[in-house]
C-alpha positions as CSV (number, residue, x, y, z in Angstrom):
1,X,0.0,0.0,0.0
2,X,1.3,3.2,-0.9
3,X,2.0,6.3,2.1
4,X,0.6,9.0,0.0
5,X,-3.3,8.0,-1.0
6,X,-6.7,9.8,-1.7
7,X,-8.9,9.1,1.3
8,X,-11.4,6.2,1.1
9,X,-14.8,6.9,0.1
10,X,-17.5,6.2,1.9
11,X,-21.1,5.4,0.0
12,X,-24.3,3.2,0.5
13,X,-23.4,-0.2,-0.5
14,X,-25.2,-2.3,-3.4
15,X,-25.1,-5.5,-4.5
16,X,-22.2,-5.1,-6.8
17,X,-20.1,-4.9,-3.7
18,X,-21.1,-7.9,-2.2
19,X,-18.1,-10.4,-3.1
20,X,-15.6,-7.4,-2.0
21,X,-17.7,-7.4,1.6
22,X,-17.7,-11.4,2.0
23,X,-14.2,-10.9,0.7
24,X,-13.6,-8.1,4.0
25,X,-15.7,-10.0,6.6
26,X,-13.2,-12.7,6.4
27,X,-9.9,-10.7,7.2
28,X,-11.8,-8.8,9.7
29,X,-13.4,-11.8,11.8
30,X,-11.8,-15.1,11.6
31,X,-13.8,-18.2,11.9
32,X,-12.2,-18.4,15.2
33,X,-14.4,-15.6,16.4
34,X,-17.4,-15.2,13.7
35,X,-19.8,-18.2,12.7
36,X,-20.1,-16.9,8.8
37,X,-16.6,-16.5,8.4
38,X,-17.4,-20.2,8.5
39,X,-20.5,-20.0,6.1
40,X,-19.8,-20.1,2.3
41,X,-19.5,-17.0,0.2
42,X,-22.5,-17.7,-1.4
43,X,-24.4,-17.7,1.8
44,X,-22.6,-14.6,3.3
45,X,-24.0,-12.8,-0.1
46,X,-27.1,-13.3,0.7
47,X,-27.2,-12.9,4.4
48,X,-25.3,-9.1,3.5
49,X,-27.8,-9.4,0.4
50,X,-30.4,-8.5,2.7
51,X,-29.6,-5.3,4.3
52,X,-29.1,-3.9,0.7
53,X,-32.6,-5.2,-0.7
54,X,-34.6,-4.5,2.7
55,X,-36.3,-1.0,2.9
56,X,-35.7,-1.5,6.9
57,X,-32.2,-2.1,6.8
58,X,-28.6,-0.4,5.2
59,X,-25.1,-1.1,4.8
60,X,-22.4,1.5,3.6
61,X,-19.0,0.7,2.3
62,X,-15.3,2.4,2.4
63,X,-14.4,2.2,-1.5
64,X,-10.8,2.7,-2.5
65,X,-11.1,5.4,-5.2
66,X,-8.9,4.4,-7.9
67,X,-9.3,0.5,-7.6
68,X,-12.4,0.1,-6.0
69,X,-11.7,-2.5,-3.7
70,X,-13.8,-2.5,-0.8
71,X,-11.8,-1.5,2.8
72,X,-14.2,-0.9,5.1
73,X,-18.2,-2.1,5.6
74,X,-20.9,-1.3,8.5
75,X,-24.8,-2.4,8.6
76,X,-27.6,-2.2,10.5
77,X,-31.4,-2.3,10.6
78,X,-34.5,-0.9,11.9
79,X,-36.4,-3.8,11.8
80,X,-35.1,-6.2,14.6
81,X,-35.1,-10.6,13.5
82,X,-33.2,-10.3,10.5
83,X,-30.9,-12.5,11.7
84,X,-34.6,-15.3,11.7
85,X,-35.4,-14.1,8.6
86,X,-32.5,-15.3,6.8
87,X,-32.7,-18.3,8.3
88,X,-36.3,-18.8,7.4
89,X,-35.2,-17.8,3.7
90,X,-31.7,-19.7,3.6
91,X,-32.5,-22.4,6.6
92,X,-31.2,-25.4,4.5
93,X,-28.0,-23.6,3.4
94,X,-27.0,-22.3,6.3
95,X,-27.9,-25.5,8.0
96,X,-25.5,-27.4,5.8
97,X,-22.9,-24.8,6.2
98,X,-23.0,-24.7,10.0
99,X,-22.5,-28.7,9.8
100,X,-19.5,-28.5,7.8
101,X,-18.2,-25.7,10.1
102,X,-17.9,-27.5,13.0
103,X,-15.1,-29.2,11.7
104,X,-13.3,-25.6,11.0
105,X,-14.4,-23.2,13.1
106,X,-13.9,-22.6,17.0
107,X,-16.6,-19.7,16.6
108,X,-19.1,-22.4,15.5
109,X,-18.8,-24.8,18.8
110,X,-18.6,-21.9,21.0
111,X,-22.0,-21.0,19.5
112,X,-23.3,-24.0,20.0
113,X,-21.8,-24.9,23.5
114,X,-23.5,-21.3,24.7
115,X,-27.2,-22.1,23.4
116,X,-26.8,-25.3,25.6
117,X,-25.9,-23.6,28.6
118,X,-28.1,-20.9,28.6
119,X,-31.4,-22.6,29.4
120,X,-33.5,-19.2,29.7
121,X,-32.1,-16.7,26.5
122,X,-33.7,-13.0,26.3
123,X,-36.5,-12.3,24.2
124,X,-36.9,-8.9,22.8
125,X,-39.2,-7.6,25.1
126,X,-36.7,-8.6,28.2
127,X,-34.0,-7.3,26.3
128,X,-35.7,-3.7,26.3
129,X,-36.2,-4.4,29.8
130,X,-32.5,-4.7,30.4
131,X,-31.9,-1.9,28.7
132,X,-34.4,0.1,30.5
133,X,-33.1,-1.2,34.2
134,X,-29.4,-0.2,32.8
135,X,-30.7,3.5,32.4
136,X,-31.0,3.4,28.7
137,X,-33.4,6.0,28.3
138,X,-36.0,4.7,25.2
139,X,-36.1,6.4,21.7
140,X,-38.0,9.0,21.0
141,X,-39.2,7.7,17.7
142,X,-37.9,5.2,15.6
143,X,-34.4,3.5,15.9
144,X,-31.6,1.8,14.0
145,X,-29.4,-0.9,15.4
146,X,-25.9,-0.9,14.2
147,X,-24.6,-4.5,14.0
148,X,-21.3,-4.6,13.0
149,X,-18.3,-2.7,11.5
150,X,-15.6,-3.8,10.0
151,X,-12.2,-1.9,8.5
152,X,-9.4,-3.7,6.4
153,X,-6.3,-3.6,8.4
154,X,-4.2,-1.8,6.2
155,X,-6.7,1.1,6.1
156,X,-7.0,1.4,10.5
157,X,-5.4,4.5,12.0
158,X,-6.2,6.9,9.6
159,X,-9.7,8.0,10.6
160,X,-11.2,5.6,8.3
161,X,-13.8,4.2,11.3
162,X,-14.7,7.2,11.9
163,X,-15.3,8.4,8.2
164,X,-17.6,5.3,7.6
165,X,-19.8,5.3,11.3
166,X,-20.5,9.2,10.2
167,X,-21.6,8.4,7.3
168,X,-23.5,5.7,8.2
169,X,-25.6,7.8,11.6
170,X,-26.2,10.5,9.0
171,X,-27.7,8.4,6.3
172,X,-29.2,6.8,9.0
173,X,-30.7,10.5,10.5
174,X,-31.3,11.4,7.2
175,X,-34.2,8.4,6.6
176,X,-35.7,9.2,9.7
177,X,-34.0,7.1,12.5
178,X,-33.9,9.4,15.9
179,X,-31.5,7.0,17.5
180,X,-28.9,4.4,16.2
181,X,-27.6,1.8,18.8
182,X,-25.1,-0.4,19.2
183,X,-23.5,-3.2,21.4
184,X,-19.8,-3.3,22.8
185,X,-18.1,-5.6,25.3
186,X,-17.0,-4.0,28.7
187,X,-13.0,-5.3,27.7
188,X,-13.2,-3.7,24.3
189,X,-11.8,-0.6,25.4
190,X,-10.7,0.6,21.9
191,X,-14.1,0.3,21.0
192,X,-15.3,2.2,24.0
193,X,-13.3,5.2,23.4
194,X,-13.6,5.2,19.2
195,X,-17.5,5.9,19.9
196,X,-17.0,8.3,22.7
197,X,-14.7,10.5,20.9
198,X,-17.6,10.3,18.1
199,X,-20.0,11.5,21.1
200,X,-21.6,8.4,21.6
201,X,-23.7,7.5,24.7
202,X,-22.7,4.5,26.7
203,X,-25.1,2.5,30.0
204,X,-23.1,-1.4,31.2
205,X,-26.0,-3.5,30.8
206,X,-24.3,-6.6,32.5
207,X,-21.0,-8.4,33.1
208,X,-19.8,-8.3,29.4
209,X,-21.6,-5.7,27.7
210,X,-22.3,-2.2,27.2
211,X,-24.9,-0.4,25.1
212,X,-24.2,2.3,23.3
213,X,-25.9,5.0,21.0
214,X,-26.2,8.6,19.6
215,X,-29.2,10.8,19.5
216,X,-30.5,12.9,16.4
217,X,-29.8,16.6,17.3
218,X,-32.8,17.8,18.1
219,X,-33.8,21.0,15.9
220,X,-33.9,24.8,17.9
């Protein structure tokens, strides 16, 4: 990679960008820590497919400007299960793809191991309850949830993150989304301090995790 550079764009993401995002996902979460780094390309496609195609849900992309390869990718959505409803779409392909990871990825047995430990998992409505009891106070209208960002490592450092989470909370304000939320461990300190410096909120809502999220500016 080359010192001198044009900074990376950042832009809504379409489908045409899908291979360069499986392509990203990979380097940025291993199948040691991501169960569809595990998953197939073709299955990623579609699962990131999704929050292109949905009215509900967007993704943006970091886009090198002269080669176009894609360094950087974040996603979220308004409309909370989309995670069921691509298995209910894709349930035999991922199904097949899960079996075959658990002889390649750790991220897949930890997975597993944790849905047969915990005998009583949240349900949306106790999760808002969590958040409530943390001190979250609730949206004042209607709210995005961030799910994951991701930024090539040869790009970090240069106020790339920061570029593309902008973008995405202003495209984000800009259809109508008063609040865009997001979920941290309490260990990820980087993480921690990368959102407060972009004037994030933050509440611990247990052991492990902390919610975070950043208001609309309200209008004089």
């Amino acid at each position: 990679m080359a010192d001198s550079r044009e900074p990376l764009r950042a832009r809504d993401m379409t489908l045409n960008d899908l291979d360069g995002v499986v392509e990203l996902h990979k380097h940025c979460f291993t199948s040691d820590i991501s169960i569809f780094s595990a998953l197939s390309p073709d299955v990623m496609k579609r699962y990131y497919g999704m929050f292109v195609e949905e009215p509900e849900s967007f993704a943006a992309v970091l886009e090198e400007p002269v080669s176009g390869h894609i360094a950087g990718f974040t996603f979220g959505t308004t409309r909370p299960g989309i995670q069921k409803r691509f298995l209910r779409r894709y349930y035999f392909r991922f199904l097949w793809n899960l079996v075959k990871g658990l002889f390649t990825s750790k991220a897949v047995w930890n997975s597993l191991l944790s849905r047969f430990r915990v005998k009583n998992r949240s349900r949306l409505g106790e999760y808002d309850s969590v958040l409530a009891k943390a001190g979250v106070p609730p949206p004042e209208g209607l709210e995005d949830l961030c799910m994951g960002i991701g930024v090539h490592r040869d790009f970090r450092g240069e106020g790339n993150a920061a570029r593309l989470i902008d973008y995405y909370v202003t495209r984000m304000f800009e259809k109508g989304v008063v609040r865009v939320r997001g979920d941290t461990r309490t260990n990820n300190i980087a993480s921690m301090t990368f959102f407060k410096r972009r004037g994030w909120e933050f509440r611990r809502i247990s052991d492990t995790q902390v919610s975070i999220w950043i208001d609309r500016p309200k209008k004089d």
